[in-house]
Biotite code that builds the C-alpha atoms (Angstrom):
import biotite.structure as struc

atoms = struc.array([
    struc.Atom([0.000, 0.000, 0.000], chain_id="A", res_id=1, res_name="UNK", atom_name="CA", element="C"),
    struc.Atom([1.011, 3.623, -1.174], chain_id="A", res_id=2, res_name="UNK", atom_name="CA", element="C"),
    struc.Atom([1.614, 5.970, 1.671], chain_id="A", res_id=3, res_name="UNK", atom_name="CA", element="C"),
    struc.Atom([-0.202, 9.576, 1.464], chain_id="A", res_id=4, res_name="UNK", atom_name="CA", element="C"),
    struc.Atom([2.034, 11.852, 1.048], chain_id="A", res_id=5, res_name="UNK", atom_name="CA", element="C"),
    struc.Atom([-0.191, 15.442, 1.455], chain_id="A", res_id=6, res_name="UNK", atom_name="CA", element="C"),
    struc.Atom([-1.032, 14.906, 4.928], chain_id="A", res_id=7, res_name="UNK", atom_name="CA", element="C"),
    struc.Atom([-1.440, 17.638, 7.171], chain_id="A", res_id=8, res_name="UNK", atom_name="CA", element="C"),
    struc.Atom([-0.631, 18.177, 11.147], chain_id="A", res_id=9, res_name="UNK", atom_name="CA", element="C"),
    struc.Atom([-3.823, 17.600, 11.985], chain_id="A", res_id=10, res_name="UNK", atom_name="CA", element="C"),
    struc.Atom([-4.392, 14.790, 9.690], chain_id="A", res_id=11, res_name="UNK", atom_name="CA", element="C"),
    struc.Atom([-1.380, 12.928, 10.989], chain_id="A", res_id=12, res_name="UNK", atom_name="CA", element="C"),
    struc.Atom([-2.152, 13.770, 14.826], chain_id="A", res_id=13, res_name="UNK", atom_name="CA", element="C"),
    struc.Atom([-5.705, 12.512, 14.579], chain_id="A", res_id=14, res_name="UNK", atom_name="CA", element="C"),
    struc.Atom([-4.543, 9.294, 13.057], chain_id="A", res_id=15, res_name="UNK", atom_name="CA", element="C"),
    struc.Atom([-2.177, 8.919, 15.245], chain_id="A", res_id=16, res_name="UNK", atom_name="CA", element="C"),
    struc.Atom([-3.954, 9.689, 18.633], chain_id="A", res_id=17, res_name="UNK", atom_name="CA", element="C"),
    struc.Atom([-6.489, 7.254, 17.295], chain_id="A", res_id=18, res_name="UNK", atom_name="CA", element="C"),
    struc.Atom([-4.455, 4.329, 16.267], chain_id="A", res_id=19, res_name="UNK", atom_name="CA", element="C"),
    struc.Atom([-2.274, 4.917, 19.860], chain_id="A", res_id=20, res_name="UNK", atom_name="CA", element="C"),
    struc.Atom([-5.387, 5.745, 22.645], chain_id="A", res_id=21, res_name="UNK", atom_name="CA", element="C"),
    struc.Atom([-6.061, 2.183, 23.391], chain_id="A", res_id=22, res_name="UNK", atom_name="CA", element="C"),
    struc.Atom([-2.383, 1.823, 24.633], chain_id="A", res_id=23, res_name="UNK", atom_name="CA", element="C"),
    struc.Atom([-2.921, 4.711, 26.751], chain_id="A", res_id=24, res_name="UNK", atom_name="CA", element="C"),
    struc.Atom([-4.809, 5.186, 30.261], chain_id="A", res_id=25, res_name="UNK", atom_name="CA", element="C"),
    struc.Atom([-8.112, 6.934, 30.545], chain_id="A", res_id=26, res_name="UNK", atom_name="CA", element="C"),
    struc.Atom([-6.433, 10.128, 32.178], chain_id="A", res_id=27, res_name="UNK", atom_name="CA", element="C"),
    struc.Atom([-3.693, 10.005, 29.677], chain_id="A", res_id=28, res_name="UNK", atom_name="CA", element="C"),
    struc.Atom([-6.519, 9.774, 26.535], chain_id="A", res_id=29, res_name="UNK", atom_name="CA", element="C"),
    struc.Atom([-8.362, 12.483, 27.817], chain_id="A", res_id=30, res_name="UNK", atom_name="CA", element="C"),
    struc.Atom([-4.760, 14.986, 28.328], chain_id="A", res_id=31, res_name="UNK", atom_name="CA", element="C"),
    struc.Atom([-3.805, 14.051, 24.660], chain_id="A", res_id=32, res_name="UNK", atom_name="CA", element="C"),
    struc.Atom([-7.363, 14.421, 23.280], chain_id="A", res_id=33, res_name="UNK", atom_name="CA", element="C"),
    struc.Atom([-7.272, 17.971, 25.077], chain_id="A", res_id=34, res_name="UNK", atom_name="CA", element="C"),
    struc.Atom([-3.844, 19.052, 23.826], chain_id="A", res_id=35, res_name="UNK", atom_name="CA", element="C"),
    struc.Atom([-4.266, 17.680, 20.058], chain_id="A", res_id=36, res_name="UNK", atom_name="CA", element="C"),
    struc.Atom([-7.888, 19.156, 19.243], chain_id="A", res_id=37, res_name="UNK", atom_name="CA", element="C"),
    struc.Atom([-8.049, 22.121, 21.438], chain_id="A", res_id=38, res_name="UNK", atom_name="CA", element="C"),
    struc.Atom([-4.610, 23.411, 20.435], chain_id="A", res_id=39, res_name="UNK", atom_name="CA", element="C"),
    struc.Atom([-2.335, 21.374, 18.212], chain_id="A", res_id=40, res_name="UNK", atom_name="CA", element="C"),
    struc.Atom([-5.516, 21.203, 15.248], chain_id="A", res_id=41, res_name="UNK", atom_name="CA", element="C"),
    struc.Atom([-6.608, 24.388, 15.732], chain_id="A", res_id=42, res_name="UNK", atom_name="CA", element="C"),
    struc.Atom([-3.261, 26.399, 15.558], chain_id="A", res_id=43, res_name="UNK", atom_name="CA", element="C"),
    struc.Atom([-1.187, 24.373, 13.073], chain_id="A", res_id=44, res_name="UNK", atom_name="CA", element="C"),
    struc.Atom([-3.831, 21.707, 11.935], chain_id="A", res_id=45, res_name="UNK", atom_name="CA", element="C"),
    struc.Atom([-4.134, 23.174, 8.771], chain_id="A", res_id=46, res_name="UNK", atom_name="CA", element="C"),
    struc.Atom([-0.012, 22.901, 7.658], chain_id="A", res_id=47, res_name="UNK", atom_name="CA", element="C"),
    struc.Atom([1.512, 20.061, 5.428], chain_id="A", res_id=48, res_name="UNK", atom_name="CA", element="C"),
    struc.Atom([3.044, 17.773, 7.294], chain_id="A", res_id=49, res_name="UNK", atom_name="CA", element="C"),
    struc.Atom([5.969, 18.154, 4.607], chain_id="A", res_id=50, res_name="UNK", atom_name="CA", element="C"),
    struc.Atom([6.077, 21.800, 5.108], chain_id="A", res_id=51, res_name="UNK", atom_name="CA", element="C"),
    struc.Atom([6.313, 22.121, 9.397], chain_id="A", res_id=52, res_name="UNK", atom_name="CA", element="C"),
    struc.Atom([8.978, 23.861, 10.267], chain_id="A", res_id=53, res_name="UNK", atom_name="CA", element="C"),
    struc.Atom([11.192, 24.304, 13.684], chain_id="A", res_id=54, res_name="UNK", atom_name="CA", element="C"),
    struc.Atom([9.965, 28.374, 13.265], chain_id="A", res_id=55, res_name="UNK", atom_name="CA", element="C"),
    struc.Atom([6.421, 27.453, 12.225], chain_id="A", res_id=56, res_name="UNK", atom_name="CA", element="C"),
    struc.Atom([6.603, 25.492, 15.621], chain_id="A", res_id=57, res_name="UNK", atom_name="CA", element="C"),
    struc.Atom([8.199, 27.783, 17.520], chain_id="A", res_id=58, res_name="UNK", atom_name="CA", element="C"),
    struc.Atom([5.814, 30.499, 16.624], chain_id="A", res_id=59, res_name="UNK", atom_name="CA", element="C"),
    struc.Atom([2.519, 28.823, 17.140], chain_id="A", res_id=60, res_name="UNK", atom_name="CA", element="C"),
    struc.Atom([4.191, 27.906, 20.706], chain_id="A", res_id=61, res_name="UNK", atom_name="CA", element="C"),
    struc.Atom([4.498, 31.980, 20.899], chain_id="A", res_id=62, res_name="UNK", atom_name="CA", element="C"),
    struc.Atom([0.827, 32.306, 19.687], chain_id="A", res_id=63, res_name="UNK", atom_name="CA", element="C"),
    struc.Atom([-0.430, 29.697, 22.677], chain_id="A", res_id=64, res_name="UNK", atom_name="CA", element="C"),
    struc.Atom([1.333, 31.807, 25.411], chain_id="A", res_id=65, res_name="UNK", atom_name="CA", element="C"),
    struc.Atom([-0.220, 34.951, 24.084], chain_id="A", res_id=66, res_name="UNK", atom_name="CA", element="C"),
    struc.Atom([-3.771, 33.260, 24.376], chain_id="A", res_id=67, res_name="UNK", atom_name="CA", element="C"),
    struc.Atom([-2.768, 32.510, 27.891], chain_id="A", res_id=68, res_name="UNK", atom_name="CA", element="C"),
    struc.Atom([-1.897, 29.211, 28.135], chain_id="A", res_id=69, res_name="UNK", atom_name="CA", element="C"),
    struc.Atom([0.461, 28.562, 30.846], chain_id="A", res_id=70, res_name="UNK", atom_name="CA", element="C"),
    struc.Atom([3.883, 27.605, 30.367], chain_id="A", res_id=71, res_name="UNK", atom_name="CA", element="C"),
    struc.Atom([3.312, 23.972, 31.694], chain_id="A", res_id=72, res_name="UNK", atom_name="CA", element="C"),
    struc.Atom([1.107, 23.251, 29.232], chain_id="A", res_id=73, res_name="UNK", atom_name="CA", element="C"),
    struc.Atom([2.676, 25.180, 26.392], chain_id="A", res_id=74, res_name="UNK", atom_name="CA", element="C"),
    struc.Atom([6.083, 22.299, 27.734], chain_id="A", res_id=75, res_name="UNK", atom_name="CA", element="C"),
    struc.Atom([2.523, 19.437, 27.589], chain_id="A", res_id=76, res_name="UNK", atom_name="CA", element="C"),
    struc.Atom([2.136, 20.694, 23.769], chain_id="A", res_id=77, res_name="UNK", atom_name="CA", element="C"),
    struc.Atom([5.366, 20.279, 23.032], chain_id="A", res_id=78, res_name="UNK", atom_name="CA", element="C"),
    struc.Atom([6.067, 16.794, 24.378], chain_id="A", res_id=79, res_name="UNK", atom_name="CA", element="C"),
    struc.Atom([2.900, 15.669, 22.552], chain_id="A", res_id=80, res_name="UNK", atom_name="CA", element="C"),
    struc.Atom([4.012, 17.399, 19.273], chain_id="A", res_id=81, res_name="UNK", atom_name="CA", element="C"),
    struc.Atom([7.564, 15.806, 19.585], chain_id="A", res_id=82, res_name="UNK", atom_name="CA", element="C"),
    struc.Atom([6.261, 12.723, 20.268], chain_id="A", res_id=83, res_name="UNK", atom_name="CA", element="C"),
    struc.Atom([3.851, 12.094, 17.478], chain_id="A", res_id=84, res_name="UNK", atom_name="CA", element="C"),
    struc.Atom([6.204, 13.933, 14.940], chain_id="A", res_id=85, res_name="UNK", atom_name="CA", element="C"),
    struc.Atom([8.694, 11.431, 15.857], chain_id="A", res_id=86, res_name="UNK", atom_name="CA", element="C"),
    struc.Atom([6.285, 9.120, 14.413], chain_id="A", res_id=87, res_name="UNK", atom_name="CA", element="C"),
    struc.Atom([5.836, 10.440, 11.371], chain_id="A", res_id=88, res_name="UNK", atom_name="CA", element="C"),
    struc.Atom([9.848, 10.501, 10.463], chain_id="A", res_id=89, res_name="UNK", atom_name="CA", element="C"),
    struc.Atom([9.885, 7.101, 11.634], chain_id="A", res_id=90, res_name="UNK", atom_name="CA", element="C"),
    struc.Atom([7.246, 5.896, 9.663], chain_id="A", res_id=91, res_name="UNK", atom_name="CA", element="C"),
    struc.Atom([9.059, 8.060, 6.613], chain_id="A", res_id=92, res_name="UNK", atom_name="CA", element="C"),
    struc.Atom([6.404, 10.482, 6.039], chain_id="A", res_id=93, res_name="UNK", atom_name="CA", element="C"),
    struc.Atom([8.848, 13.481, 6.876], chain_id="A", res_id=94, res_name="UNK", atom_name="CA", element="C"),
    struc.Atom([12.628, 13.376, 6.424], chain_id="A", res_id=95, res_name="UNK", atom_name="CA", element="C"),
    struc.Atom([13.183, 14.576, 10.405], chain_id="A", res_id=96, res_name="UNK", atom_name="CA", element="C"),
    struc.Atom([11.166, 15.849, 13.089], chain_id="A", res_id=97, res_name="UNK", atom_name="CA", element="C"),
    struc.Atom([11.234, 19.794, 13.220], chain_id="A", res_id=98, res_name="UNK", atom_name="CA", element="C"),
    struc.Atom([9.725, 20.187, 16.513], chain_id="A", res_id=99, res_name="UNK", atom_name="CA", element="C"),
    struc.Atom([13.533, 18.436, 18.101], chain_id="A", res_id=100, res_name="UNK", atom_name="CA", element="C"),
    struc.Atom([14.998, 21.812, 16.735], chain_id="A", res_id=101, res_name="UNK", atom_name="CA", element="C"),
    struc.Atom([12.510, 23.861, 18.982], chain_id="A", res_id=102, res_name="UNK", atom_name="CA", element="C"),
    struc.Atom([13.987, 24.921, 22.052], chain_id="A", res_id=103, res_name="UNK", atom_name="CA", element="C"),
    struc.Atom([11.451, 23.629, 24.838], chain_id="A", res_id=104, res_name="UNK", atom_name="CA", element="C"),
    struc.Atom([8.908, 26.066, 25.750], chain_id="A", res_id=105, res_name="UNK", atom_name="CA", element="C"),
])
């Protein structure tokens, strides 16, 4: 089978949170569903996976504190992001993960 190549961020995180949640606790599903569809979707959802970039990153992580989310859980997005973009450059659908040339929040 072919492997899509357009993806988005969202479209990978979904896919991924969904394929992963029954590994996961109940508390844990319920933190991840919070930080992918209230934040990750709605601020960078909408980029190629292809085209994220360690500044596109780094500014929506600029845009989350301005909205007045609190440094822990700007740190909480950014483990998540990491984590699931990891993912997606092991499963070859990016060439590296972006968000590991962030600093951390």
């Amino acid at each position: 089978m072919q492997k899509e190549t357009n993806l988005t961020v969202g479209q990978w995180c979904d896919r991924w949170f969904c394929e992963n949640r029954s590994r996961w606790s109940g508390s844990t599903v319920g933190g991840y569903r919070n930080l992918i569809y209230r934040h990750i979707l709605p601020g960078i959802g909408d980029i190629p996976l292809a085209e994220l970039t360690g500044d596109t990153v780094t500014s929506f992580y600029d845009s989350l504190r301005s909205q007045g989310l609190s440094a822990r859980s700007v740190w909480c997005v950014h483990l998540l992001l990491r984590r699931c973009m990891d993912e997606a450059a092991r499963d070859q659908r990016i060439p590296y993960n972006p968000v590991r040339l962030c600093r951390e929040p």
